[in-house]
N, CA and C of each residue as an Amber inpcrd file, in Angstrom:
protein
   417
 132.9380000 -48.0080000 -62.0240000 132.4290000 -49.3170000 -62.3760000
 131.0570000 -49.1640000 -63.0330000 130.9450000 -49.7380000 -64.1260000
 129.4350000 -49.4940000 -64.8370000 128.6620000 -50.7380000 -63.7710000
 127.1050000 -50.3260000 -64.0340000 126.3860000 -51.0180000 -63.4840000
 125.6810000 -52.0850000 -64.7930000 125.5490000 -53.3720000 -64.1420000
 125.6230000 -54.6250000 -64.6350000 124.4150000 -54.7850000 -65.3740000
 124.3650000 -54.4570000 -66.9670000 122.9000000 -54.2970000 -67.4630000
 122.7940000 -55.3450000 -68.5730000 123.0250000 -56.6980000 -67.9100000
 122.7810000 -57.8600000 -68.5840000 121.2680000 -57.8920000 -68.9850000
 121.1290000 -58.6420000 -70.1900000 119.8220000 -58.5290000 -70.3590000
 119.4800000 -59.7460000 -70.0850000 118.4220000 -60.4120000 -69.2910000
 118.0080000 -62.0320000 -68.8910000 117.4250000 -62.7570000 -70.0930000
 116.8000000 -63.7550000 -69.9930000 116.7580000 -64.6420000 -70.6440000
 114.9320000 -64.5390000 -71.0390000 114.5460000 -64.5080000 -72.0660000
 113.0120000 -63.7680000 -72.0470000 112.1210000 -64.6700000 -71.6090000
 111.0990000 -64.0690000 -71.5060000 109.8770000 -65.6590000 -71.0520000
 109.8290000 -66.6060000 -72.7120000 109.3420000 -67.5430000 -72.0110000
 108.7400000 -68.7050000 -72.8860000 107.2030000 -68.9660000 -72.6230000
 107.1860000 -69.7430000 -73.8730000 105.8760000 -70.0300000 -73.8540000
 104.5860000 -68.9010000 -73.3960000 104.6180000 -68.1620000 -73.9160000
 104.0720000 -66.7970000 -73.1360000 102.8500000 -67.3280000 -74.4090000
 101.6250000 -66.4530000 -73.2500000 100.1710000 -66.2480000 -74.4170000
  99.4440000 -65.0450000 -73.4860000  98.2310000 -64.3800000 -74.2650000
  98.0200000 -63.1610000 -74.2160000  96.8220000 -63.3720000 -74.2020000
  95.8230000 -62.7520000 -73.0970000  94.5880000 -62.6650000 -73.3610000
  93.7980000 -61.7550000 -72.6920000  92.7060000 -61.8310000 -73.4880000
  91.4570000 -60.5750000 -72.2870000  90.6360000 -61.7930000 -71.8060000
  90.7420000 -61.7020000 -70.3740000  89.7330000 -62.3330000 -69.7950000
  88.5660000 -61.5160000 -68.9460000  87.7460000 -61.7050000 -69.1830000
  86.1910000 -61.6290000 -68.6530000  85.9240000 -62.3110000 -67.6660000
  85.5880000 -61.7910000 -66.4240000  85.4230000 -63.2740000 -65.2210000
  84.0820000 -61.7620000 -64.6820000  83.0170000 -63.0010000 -63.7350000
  82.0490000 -62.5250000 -63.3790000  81.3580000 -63.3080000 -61.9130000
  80.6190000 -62.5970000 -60.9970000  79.6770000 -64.1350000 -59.9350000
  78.6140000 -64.6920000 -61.0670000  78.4630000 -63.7100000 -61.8470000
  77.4640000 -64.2250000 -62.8680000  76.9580000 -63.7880000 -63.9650000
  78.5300000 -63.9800000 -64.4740000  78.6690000 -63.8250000 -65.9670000
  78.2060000 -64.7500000 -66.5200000  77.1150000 -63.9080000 -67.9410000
  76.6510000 -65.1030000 -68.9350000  77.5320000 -64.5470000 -69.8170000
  78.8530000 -65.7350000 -70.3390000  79.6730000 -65.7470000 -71.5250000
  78.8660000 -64.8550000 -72.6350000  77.7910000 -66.1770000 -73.3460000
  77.4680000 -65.3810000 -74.3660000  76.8270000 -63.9030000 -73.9180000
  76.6200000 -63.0130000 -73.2330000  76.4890000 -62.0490000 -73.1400000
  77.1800000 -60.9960000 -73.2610000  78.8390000 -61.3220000 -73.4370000
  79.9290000 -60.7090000 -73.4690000  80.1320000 -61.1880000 -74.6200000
  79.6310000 -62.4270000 -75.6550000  80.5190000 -62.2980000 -77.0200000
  78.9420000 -61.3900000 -77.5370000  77.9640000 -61.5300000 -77.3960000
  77.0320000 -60.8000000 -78.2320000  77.8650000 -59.2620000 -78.2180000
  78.0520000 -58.9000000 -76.8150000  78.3320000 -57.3390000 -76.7540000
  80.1470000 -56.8570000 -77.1590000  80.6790000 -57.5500000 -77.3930000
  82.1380000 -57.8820000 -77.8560000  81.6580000 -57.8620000 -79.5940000
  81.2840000 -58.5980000 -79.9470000  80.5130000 -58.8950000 -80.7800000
  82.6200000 -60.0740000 -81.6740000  82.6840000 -60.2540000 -80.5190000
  83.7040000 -61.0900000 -80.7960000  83.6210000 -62.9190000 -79.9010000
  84.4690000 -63.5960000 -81.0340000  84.4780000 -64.8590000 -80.7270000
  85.5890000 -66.0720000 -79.5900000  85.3270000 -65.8720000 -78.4820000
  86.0610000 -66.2160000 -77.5790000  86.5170000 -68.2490000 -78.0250000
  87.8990000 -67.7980000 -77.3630000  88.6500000 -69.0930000 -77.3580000
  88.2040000 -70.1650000 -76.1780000  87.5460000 -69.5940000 -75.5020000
  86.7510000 -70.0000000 -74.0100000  86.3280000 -69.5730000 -73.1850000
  84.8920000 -70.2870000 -72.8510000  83.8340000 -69.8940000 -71.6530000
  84.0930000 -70.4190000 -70.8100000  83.4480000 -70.0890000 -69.6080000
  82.9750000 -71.1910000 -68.4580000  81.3070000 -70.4750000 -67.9550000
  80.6010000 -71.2040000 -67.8190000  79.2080000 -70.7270000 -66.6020000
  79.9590000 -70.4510000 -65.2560000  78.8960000 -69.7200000 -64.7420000
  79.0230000 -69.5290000 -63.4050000  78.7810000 -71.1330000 -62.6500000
  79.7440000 -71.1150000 -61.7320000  79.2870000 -72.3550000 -60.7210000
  80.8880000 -72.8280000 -60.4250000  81.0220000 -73.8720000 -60.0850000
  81.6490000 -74.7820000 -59.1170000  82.4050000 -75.2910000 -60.8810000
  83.9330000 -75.9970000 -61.1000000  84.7090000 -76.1820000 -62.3090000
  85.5340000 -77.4700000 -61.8480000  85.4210000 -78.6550000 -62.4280000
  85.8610000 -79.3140000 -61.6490000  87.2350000 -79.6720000 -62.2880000
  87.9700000 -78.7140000 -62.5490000  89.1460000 -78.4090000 -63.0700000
  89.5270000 -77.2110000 -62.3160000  89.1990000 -76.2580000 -61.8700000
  89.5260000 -74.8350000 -61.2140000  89.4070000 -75.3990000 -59.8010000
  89.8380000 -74.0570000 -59.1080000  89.7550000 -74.1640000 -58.0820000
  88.3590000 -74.0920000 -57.0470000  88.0350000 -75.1400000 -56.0920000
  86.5960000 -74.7400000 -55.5980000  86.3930000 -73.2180000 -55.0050000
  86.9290000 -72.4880000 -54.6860000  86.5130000 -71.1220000 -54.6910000
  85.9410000 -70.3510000 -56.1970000  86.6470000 -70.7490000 -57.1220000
  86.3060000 -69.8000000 -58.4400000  85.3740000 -70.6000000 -58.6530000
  84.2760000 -69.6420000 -58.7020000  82.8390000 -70.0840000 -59.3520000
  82.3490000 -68.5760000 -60.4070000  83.4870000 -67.7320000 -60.3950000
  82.8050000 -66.8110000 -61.4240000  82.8440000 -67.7980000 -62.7120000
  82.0370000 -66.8960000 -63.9060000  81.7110000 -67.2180000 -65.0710000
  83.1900000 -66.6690000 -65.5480000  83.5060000 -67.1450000 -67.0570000
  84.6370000 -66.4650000 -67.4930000  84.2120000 -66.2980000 -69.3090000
  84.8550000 -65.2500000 -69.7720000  85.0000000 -65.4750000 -70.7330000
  86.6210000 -65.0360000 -71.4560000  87.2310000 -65.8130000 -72.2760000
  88.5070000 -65.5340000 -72.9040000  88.8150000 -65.2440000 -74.3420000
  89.6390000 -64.5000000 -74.3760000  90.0990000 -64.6490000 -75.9380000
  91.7990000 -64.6900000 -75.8240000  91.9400000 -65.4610000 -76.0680000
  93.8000000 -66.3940000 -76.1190000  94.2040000 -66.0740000 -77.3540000
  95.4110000 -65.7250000 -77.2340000  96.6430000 -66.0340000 -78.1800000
  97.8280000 -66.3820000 -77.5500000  97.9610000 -67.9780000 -77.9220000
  99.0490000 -68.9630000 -77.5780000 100.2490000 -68.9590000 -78.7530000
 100.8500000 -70.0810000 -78.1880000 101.7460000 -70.5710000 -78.6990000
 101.3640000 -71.6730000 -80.1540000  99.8500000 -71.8170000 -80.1020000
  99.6010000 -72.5030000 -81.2280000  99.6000000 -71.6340000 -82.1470000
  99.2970000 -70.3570000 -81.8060000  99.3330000 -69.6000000 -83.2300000
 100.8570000 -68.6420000 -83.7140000 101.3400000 -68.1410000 -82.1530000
 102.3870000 -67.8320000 -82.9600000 103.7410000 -68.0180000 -81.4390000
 104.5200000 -68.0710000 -81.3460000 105.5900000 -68.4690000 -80.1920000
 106.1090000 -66.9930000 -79.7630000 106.0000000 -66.0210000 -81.0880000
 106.2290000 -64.8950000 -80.5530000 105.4500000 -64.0100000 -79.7450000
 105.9170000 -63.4430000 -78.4400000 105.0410000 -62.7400000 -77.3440000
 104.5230000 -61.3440000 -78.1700000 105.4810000 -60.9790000 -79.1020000
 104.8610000 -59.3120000 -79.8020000 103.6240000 -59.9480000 -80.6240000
 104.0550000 -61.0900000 -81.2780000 102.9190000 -61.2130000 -82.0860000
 101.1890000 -61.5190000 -81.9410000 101.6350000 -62.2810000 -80.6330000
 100.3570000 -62.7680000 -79.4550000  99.7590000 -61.1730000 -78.3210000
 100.3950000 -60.2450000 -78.7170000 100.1500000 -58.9890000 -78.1720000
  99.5460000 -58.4720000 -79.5520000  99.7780000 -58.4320000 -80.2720000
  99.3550000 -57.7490000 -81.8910000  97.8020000 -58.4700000 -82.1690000
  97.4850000 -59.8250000 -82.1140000  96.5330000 -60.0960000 -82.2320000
  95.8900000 -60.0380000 -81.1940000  95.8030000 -59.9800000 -79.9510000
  94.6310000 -59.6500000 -78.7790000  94.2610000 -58.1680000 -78.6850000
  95.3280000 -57.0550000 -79.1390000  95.0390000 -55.8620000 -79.2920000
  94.6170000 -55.4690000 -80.9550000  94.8470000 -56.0490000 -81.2830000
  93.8940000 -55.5860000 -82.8340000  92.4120000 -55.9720000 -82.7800000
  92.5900000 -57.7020000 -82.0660000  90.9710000 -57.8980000 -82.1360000
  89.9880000 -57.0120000 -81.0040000  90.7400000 -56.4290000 -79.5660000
  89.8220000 -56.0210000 -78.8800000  89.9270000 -54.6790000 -78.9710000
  90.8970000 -53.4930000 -79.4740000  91.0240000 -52.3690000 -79.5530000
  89.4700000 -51.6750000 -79.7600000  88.9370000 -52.0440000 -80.8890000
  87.6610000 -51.4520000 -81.3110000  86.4370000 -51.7770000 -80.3630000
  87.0500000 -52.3020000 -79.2750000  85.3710000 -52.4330000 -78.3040000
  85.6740000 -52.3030000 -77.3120000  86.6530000 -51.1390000 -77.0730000
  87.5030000 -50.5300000 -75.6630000  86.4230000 -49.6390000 -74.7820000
  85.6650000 -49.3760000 -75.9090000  84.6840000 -48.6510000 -74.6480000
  83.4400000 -49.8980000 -74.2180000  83.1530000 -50.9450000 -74.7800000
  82.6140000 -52.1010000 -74.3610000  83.0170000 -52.9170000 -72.9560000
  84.5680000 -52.9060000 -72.9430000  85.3700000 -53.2230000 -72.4470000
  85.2760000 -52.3260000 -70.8260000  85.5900000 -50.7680000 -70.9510000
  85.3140000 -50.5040000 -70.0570000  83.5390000 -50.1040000 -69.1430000
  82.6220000 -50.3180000 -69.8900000  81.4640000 -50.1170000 -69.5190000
  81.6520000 -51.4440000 -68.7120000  81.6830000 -53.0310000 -69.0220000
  81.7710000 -53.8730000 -68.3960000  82.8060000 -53.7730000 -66.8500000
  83.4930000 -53.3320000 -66.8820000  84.3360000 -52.6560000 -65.6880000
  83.6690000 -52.0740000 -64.7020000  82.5970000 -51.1560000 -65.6990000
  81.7660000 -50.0060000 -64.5670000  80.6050000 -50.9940000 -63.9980000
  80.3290000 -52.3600000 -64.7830000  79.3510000 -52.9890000 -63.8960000
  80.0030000 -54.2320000 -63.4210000  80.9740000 -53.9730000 -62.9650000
  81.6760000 -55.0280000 -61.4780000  81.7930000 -56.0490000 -61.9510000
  82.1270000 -55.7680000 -63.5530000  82.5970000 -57.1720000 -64.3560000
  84.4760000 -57.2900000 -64.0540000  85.1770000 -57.9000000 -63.5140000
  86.7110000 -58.1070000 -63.8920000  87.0590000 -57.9990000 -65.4330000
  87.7290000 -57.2340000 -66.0580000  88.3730000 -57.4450000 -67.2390000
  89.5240000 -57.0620000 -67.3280000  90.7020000 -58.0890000 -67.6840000
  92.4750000 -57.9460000 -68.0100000  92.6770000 -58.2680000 -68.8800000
  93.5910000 -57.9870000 -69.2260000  94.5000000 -58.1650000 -70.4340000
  95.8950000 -59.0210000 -69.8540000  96.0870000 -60.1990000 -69.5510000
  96.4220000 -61.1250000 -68.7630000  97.3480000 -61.1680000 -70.0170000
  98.9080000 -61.2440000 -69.3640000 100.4310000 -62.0040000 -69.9830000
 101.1020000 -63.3610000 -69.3590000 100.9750000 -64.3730000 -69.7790000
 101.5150000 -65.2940000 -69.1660000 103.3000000 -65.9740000 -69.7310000
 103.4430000 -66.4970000 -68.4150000 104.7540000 -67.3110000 -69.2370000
 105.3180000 -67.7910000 -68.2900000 106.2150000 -68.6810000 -69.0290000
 107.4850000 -69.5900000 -67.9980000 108.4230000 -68.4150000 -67.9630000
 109.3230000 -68.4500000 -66.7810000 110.1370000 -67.7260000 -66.5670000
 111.2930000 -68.4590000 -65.8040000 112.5870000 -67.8510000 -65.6690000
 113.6910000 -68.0060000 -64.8980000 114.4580000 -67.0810000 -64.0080000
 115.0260000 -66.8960000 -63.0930000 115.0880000 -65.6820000 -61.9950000
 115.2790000 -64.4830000 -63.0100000 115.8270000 -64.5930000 -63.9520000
 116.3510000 -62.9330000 -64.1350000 115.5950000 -62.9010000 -65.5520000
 114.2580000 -63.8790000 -65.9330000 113.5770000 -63.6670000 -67.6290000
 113.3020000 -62.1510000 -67.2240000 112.9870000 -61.6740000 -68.7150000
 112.2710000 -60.4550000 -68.7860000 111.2000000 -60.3520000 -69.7660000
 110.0660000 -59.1980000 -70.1840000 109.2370000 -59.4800000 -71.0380000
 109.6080000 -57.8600000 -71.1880000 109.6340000 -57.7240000 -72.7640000
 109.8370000 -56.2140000 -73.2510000 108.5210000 -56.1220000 -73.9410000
 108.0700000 -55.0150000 -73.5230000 106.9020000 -54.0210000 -74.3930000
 107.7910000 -53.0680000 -75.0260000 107.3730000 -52.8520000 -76.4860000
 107.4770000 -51.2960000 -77.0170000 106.7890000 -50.3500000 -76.6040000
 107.3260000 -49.0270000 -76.5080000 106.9510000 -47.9980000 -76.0480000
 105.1560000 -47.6560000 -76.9260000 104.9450000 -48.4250000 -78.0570000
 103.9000000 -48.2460000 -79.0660000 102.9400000 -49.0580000 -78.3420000
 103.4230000 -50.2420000 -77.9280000 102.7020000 -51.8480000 -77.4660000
 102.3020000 -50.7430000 -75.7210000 102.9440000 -50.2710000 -75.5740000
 102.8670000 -49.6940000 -74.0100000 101.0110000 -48.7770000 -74.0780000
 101.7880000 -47.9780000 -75.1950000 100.1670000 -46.9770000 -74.9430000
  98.9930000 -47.5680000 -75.9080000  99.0830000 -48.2800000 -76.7060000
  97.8110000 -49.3590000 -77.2340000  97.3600000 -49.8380000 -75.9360000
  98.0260000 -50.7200000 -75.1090000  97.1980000 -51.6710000 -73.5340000
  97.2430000 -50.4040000 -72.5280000  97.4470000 -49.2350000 -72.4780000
  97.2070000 -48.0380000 -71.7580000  95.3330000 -47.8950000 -72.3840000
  95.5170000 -47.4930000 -73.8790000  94.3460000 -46.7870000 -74.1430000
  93.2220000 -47.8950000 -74.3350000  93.6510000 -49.2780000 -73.5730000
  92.5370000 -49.9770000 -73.6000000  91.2950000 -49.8760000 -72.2660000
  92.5860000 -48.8840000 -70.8950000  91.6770000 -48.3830000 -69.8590000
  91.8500000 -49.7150000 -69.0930000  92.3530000 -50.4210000 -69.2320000
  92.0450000 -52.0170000 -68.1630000  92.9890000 -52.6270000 -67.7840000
  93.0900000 -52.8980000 -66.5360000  94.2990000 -53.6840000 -65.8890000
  95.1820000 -54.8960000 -66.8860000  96.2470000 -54.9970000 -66.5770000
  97.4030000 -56.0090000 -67.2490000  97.4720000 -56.3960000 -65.8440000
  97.8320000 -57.5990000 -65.9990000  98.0390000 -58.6160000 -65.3600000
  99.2310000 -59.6700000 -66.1650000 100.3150000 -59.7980000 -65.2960000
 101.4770000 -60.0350000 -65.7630000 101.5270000 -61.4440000 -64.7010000
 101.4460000 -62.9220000 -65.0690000 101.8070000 -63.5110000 -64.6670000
 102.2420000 -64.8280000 -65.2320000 103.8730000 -64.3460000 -64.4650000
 105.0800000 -65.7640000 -64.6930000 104.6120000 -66.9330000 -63.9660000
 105.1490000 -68.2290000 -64.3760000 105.2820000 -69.1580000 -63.8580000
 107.0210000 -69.3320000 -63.8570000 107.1490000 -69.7900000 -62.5920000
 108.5250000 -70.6010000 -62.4010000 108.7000000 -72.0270000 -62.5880000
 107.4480000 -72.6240000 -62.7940000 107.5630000 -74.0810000 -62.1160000
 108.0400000 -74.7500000 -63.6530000 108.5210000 -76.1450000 -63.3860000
 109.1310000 -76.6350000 -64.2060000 108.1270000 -77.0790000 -65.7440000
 108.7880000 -76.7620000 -66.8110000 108.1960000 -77.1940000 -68.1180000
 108.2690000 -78.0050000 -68.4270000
């Protein structure tokens, strides 16, 4: 009997980003040294949209669904724009800054999200955690 190698149903709505979170991160201090232009900040403090525990600072750079629906393509632009400041990237690491490379999406029990083996060692040689998180809840 072969074993059952259906392929599931892929995520949706997926977007891609490096986020920057800090107790006291100054945003612009990370786009000066990025020397890149984030899709969104927050200050450090209390968000009255977040949760009252998160009071780090954040900084983001997104690629959604406004720019392209495809997940390779929203991987192509967060790794082209941050590739060249990978060692920026990890110096901020070494000073107890959080930095990921965060995948999001809707999902269904059996979605899947494919990386190429190419897409694999580009977010390898960026040195920084991926963070892969589905949503189930309804769209």
């Amino acid at each position: 009997m072969k074993p059952d190698c259906r392929q599931g149903a892929s995520w949706v709505l997926t977007d891609v980003s490096l986020v920057v979170k800090g107790h006291d991160l100054d945003p612009d201090t990370v786009t000066s040294k990025l020397d890149l232009q984030p899709t969104g900040t927050r200050s450090p403090g209390h968000s009255r949209w977040g949760s009252p525990a998160d009071i780090n600072g954040e900084w983001r750079l997104r690629c959604d669904e406004r720019s392209t629906r495809r997940f390779s393509e929203q991987l192509e632009t967060i790794l082209t724009a941050v590739e060249p400041h990978s060692k920026d990237l990890i110096e901020l690491l070494a000073n107890d800054i959080s930095v990921t490379l965060t995948i999001r999406g809707y999902v269904d029990n059996d979605s899947q999200i494919i990386l190429t083996p190419e897409e694999i060692r580009r977010v390898a040689r960026l040195g920084i955690p991926v963070v892969f998180a589905p949503s189930t809840s309804e769209r």
